[in-house]
C-alpha positions, 0 to 999 in steps of 0.5 A: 321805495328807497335811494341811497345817498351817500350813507343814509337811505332816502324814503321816496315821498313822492306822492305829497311832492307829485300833488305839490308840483301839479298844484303850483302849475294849476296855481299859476292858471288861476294866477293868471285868470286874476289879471284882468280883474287886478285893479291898477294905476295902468294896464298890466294886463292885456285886457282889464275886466270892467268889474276891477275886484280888490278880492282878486287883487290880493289872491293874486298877490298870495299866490305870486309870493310863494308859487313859483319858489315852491314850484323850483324847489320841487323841481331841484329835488325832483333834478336831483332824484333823476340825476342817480337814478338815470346817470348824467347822460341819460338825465340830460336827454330826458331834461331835453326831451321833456323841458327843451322840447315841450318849449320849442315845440309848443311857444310858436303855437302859444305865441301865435294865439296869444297875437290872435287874442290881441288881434281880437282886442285891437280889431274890437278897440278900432273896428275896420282896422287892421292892428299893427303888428307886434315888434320882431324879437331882437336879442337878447329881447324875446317873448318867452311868455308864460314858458319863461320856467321852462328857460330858467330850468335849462339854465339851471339844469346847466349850471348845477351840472358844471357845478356838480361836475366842478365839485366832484372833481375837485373834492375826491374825498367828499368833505366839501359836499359832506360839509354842505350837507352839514350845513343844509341839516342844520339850516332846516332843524332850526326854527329860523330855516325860512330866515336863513333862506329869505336871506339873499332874496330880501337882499335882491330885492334890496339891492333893486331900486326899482323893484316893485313890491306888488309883483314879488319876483320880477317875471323873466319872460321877455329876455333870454338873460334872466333878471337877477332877482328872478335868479337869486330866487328861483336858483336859491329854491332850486339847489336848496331843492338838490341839496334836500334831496341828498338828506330825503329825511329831513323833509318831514321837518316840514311836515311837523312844522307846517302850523307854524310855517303857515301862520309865519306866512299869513302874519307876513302876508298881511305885513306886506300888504301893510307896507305895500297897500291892498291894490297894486302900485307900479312905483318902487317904494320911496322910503329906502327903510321901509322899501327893506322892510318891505323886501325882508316881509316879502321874502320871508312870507315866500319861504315860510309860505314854501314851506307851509305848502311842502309841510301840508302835503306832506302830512295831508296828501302823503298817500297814494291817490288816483284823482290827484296822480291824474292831475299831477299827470295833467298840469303840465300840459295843462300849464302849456296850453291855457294862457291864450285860452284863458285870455280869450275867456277874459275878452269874452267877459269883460265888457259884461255887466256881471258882478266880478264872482260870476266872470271870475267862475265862468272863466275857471269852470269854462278853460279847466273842462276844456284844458281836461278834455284836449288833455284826455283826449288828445294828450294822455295816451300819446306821443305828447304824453309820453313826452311830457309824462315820460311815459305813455299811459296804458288807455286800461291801467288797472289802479294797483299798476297805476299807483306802483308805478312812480313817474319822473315828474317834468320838474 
């Protein structure tokens, strides 16, 4: 399947980008399961395991580098596709339908449990005491709690509109935007692409005195103004994203280079955990040159690890594959629903005297089946699923209908 934009036909590679996008979801449940374990100077996390593991400290760490960078590139690039394929109405009632309303919608019922398990925490801690009640939202503080990306998407999605809209008003003939596209090939045919890109995110993070090398992009999940930091990175990826959709063949650069994108990423990785120690800190470093090098490290492993993800599935996942649609399918509801419940599994475990490998296993093998399952059974073939999926799944598809068909992912 093909798009044109401006002059060139754009080949649809969506399969590799699908399995890219259900992958940084499912990341971020793994992500989230590691941190209880995460050994630390103070409590980062709503329960600590007795059995801290420096193993899952730095899984944490590898994933939070590039996980949600590449989860906002795919989604400008996705916006992109959906904005001339659908026109600017039809595209900003399906944002609202499947990101608006999945986020109203589903925080109450995500907030709610996540106060049940504090609940349980604290009745634990004080037997026959009733826990205090948590402080009410005042603006612009709120909660937002893992459901913080679906926020910063409607922020973007404004933004890139009134910019588009801006743009193509004031440039009738096209030489800015044909400009900009210059620019984005050149960025990406060069070898210094991840360079360029970690340009003004190692800038913010520079320019944090506060910032905290251990936990990359700080989360935006209590405020309705999002930090800057978490602006400046996030946005980057995702006009990047926009702007890459508009030259759909310039994506298999990633694919050929993504050996050397990976061994960028792990060289930089490593050269983080060099600076920043192998278990968390919660103080800025003091060395205002080595706290540069630092956010320099850590912005180049996020691009190039980015692009080492993109370039991977490009080359390994490219073809159409029953399993991975189903999970692509499925990581979005799944991202939903799972922090209470892997929450509650991390309560459940943490004052056992298991090694940390058998709690860690039991909390993945326990909250995927069970997330799987309420997605089958009670998502997939439903309103929920044609809300989420944008459409609803037929209970019989045969599998050549399912491969041709091409869904708009939530992203």
């Amino acid at each position: 399947m093909a798009e044109t934009v401006g002059s060139a036909p754009v080949p649809e590679r969506l399969h590799a980008l699908d399995a890219v996008r259900g992958f940084a979801l499912l990341l971020g449940i793994i992500f989230h399961a590691t941190l209880s374990f995460v050994p630390a100077p103070a409590k980062i996390w709503i329960v600590e395991d007795n059995r801290p593991s420096t193993t899952l400290a730095l899984l944490f760490f590898a994933i939070h580098v590039f996980r949600m960078t590449t989860f906002f590139l795919i989604a400008g690039l996705f916006a992109h596709m959906n904005f001339h394929r659908r026109g600017m109405k039809e595209f900003i009632r399906d944002r609202l339908k499947r990101i608006a309303l999945p986020l109203v919608v589903a925080w109450p019922f995500v907030f709610v449990a996540i106060l049940a398990v504090g609940a349980w925490i604290a009745r634990a801690a004080s037997p026959g005491q009733l826990p205090a009640a948590p402080p009410w939202p005042t603006f612009p503080n709120f909660p937002l709690t893992h459901l913080w990306f679906l926020y910063v998407l409607l922020e973007f999605y404004v933004a890139i509109l009134v910019l588009r809209t801006v743009v193509a008003a004031a440039d009738s003939q096209g030489r800015l935007r044909s400009f900009v596209d210059r620019l984005v090939s050149l960025v990406l045919r060069s070898p210094a692409a991840p360079f360029v890109l970690a340009l003004p995110v190692g800038a913010a993070f520079a320019a944090a005195p506060k910032w905290l090398m251990w936990f990359g992009v700080p989360t935006p999940d209590s405020s309705f103004i999002t930090n800057p930091q978490a602006l400046i990175a996030f946005g980057t990826a995702f006009a990047f994203g926009w702007l890459l959709h508009r030259q759909m063949d310039l994506i298999r650069i990633l694919e050929r280079r993504w050996v050397l994108n990976l061994l960028l990423s792990i060289l930089m990785i490593a050269a983080c955990l060099a600076i920043a120690g192998l278990t968390p800190t919660l103080r800025p470093i003091s060395d205002r040159w080595i706290a540069i090098a630092g956010a320099a490290c850590y912005a180049l492993a996020t691009w190039s690890a980015t692009f080492a993800v993109i370039g991977i599935a490009l080359r390994f996942l490219s073809g159409f594959s029953l399993a991975r649609r189903y999970v692509a399918d499925a990581s979005y509801w799944l991202y939903l629903i799972h922090l209470p419940i892997i929450m509650a599994l991390q309560v459940a475990v943490s004052g056992l005297n298991w090694p940390w490998p058998i709690k860690f296993a039991a909390i993945l093998s326990i909250a995927f089946p069970l997330m799987f399952a309420s997605y089958q059974l009670f998502v997939r073939h439903g309103f929920i699923g044609a809300v989420l999926n944008g459409r609803r799944m037929a209970r019989h598809a045969p599998m050549a209908a399912a491969a041709a068909a091409v869904s708009s992912p939530p992203t």
